[in-house]
N, C-alpha and C positions, 0 to 999 in steps of 0.2 A: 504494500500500500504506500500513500507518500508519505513524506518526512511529515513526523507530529510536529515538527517544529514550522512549518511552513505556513505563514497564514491565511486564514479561511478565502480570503479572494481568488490566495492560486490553488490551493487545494480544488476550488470550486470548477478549474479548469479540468481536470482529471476525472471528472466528475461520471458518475453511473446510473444507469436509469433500470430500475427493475421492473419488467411489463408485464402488466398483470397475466394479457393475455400473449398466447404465443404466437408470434407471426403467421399467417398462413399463405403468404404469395409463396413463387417457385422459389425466390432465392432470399439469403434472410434477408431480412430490413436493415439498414443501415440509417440512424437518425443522419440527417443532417448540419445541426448547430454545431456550432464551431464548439460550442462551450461543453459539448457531449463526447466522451471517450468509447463508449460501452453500452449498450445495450445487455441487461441479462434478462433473458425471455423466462415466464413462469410459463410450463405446458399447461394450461389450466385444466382442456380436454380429459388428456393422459391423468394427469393426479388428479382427477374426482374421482377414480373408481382406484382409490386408499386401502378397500378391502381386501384387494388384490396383493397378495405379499410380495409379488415381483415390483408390482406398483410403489407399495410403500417402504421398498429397500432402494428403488429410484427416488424418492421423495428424500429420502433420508439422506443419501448422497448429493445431493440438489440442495440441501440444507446445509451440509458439512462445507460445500463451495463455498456457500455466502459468508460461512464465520473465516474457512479459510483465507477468504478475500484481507482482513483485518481491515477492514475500514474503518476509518479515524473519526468519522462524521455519519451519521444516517437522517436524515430528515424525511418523516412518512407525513406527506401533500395530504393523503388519501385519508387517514383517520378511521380505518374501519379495521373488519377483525384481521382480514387475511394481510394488509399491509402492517399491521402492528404484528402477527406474525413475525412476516420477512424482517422488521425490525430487530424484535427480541433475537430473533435468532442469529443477527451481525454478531451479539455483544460489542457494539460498537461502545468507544470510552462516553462519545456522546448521542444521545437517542431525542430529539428532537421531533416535538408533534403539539397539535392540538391541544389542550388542557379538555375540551369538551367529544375528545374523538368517543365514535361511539362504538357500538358492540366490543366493549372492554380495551379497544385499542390502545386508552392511554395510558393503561398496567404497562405497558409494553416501553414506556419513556421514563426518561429521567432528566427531562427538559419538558414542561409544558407549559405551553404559550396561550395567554388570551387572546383569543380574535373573535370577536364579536360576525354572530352567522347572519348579520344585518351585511356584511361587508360584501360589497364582488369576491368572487375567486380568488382571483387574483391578488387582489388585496390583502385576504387572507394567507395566502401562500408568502406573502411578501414580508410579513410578519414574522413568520418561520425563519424565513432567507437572512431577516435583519439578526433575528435572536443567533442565528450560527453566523454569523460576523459576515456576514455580504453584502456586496457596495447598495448604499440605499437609492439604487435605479430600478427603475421596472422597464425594461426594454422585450417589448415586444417581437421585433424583427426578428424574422424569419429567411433563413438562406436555401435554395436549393442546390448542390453541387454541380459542378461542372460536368462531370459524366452522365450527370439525369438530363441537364439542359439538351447536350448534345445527344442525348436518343429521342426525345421529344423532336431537336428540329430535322433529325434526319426520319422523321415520318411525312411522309407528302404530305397528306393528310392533313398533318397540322399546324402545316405552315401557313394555310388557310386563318385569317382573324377568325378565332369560333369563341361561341360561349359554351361554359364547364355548365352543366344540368346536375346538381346532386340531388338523387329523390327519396336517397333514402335514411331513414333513421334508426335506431333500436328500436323505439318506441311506435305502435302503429299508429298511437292517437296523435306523434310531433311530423306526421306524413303529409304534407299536401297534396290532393287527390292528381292523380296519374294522368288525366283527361285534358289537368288544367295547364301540368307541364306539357303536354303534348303541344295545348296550343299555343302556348306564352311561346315555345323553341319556334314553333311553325312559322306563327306571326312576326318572330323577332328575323326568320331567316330573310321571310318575305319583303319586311321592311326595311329598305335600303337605308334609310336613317338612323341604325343601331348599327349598323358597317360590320354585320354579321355573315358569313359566308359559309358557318360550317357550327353544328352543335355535336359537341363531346358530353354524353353521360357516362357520371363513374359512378363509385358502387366498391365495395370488399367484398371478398371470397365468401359467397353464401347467402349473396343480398338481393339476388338476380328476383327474387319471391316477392321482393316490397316492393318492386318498381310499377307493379299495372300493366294492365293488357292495353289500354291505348298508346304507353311509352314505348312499351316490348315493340309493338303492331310500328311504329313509326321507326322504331333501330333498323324492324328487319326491313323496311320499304322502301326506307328514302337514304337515298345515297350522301343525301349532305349530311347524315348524322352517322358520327364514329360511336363504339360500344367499347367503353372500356372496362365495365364492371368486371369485377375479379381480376381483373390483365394488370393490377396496377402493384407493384411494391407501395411501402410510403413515401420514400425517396422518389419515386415518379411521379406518383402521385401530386406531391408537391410543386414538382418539376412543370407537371403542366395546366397546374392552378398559375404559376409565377406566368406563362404562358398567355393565358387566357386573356382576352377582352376583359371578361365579365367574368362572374360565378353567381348563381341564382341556386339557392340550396334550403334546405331543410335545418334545420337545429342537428349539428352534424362535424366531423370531424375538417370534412371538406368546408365549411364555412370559416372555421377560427383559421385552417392554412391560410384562406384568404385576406381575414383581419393580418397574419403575419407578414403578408406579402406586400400588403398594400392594394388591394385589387378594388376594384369596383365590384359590389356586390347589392345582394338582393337578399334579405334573411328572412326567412319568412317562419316565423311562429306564432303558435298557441300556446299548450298549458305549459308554459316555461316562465320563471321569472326573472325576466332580462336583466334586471336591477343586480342581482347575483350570480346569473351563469352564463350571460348575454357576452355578444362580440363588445370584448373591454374597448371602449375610445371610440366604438364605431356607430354611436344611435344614426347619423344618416344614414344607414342600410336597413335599419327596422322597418317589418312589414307585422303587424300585430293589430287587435284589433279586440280591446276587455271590453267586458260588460258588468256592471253593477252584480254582486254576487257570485262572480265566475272564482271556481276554484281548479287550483295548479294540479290539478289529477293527472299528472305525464303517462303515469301507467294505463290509466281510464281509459278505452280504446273510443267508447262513445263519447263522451267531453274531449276528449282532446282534437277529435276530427269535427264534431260543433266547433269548434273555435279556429280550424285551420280554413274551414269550407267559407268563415268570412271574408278570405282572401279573395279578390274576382283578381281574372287575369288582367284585365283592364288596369287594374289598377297596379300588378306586378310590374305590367310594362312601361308605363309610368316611371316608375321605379327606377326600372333600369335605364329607359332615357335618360333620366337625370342622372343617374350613376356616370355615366358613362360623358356626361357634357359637361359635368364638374373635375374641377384638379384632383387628380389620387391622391386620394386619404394618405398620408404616412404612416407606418404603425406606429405606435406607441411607444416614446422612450419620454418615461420622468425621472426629474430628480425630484427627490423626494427630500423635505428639509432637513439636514443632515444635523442639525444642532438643538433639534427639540426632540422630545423624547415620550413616550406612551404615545396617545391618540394625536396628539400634535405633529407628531413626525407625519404622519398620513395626509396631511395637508399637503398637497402637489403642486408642483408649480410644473407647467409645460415648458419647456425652452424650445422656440421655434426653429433653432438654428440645429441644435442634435438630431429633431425630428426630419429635417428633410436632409439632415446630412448621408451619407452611402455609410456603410457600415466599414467600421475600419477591423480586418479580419486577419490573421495570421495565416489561415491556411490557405495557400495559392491556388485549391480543388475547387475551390466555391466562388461563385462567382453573386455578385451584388445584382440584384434584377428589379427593387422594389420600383421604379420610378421608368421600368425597362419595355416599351407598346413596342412592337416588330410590325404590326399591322400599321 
């Protein structure tokens, strides 16, 4: 592991990401950010069936890795049981989490932090970050690497200006109906004034089920629409959101790449409560639409699709006009006041000059795209 003696800023460079879940494209995932060394994937699949003694003498070895690792620092984002797990089981010197994690997770710390669950995410993670000695910036950007770029532009395909179509979510009730994408891509190819030529929908390994029969029915037909569901690593993934025109998505993974890239986007939610898990910095992309007594039942498959079905296309494309005829959004980088302390440090100040600066990066594989139209 690194030198204990090294402080938390450059430790933070070396830094690990343990994934809940285990990759499932053909070749593994490679994070992108510069600030990321490591990926360790949890098979989540494989170790739910623990009754299995072959199973649970791989779990066990899977365990032994992680303390073997000696990691100096552990900070659990997640706060839940299985993440306080993987904590306990570092015996890291320091164990940093939540004060309020729940299903027993904060047994698992010997650091625990107040964050108030009123807070963004982000916000709350940031508070973590502070308490293990990290610079007080919340820098959003996001990089794609150079090897992703260049498979994206050596596809014909997608040298075409297109917009990214994400339809789908975990959740069936955070789904906007199939019919409506069908004809938001249609209309937007149609209309020469969104400078679209070509619509790309993506999707993960096993997502092909949430997309709808009007979406499916227009992949297979119309030649101006690419299918990349399942076909994507993350890394590419990424690669050709930094790409895109636009992104027009669901409450979704593909939406927050786009907050990191800077993209012109279209967010379009129901039972979510943006205030706390919403695109941080990005309300011009909000498409929402509460009503007096509406509750956040994400699971609810009936409440959550009431509340996405108040979306008309009309109004999505809208949207996206204006996305697309205003300056790209920057992501998000604040300094955050470095000289006050509790709730007062959270007080943010934007500097406009960091935010639309390029990202100053070390590793010469990644290449700066936020601010980057090819069309």
């Amino acid at each position: 592991g690194p030198e204990r003696t090294r402080p938390p800023s450059e430790l933070c460079q070396d830094a690990r990401v343990v994934q809940s879940p285990e990759p499932r494209s053909r070749e593994r995932d490679h994070l992108t950010h510069v600030r990321v060394g490591e990926v360790v994937p949890f098979p989540r699949s494989r170790f739910g069936r623990l009754h299995n003694p072959r199973v649970l003498a791989e779990f066990a070895r899977w365990s032994r890795s992680l303390r073997a690792a000696r990691y100096d620092l552990v900070v659990d984002c997640q706060g839940l049981a299985r993440s306080g797990l993987f904590t306990r089981i570092t015996s890291a010197a320091r164990r940093i989490g939540y004060s309020d994690a729940r299903e027993m997770a904060h047994r698992a710390l010997n650091e625990r932090i107040d964050a108030p669950r009123s807070l963004h995410a982000v916000d709350r993670m940031m508070r973590l970050a502070l308490a293990a000695g990290g610079e007080p910036v919340i820098d959003l950007r996001l990089h794609a690497c150079a090897k992703e770029l260049a498979g994206v532009d050596a596809e014909a395909e997608l040298l075409e200006p297109y917009l990214v179509l994400a339809p789908t979510s975990v959740w069936p009730g955070k789904r906007w109906d199939a019919r409506r994408f069908a004809e938001l891509g249609t209309r937007a190819l149609d209309d020469a004034s969104f400078g679209v030529e070509r619509l790309v929908v993506v999707g993960g390994p096993g997502e092909r089920e949430q997309i709808g029969e009007p979406l499916l029915r227009l992949m297979d037909t119309d030649p101006r629409v690419t299918d990349l569901v399942g076909k994507t690593s993350v890394g590419r993934l990424l690669a050709v959101c930094a790409r895109a025109r636009a992104i027009v998505a669901n409450d979704s993974a593909t939406l927050h790449m786009g907050v990191g890239l800077g993209r012109p986007l279209v967010a379009l939610f129901g039972p979510t409560r943006v205030e706390l898990v919403g695109p941080y910095g990005r309300s011009d992309c909000l498409v929402q639409h509460l009503r007096e007594g509406d509750t956040f039942a994400h699971k609810d498959r009936d409440i959550g699709r009431a509340m996405m079905e108040r979306i008309g296309v009309d109004e999505a494309l809208e949207r996206l006009g204006a996305q697309l005829a205003a300056p790209t959004a920057p992501p998000v980088y604040r300094i955050l006041n470095p000289s006050a302390s509790g709730a007062d440090a959270f007080e943010v100040e934007l500097d406009d000059t960091l935010a639309v600066e390029p990202a100053r990066v070390e590793d010469d594989a990644v290449e700066d795209h936020t601010n980057a139209d090819r069309a």
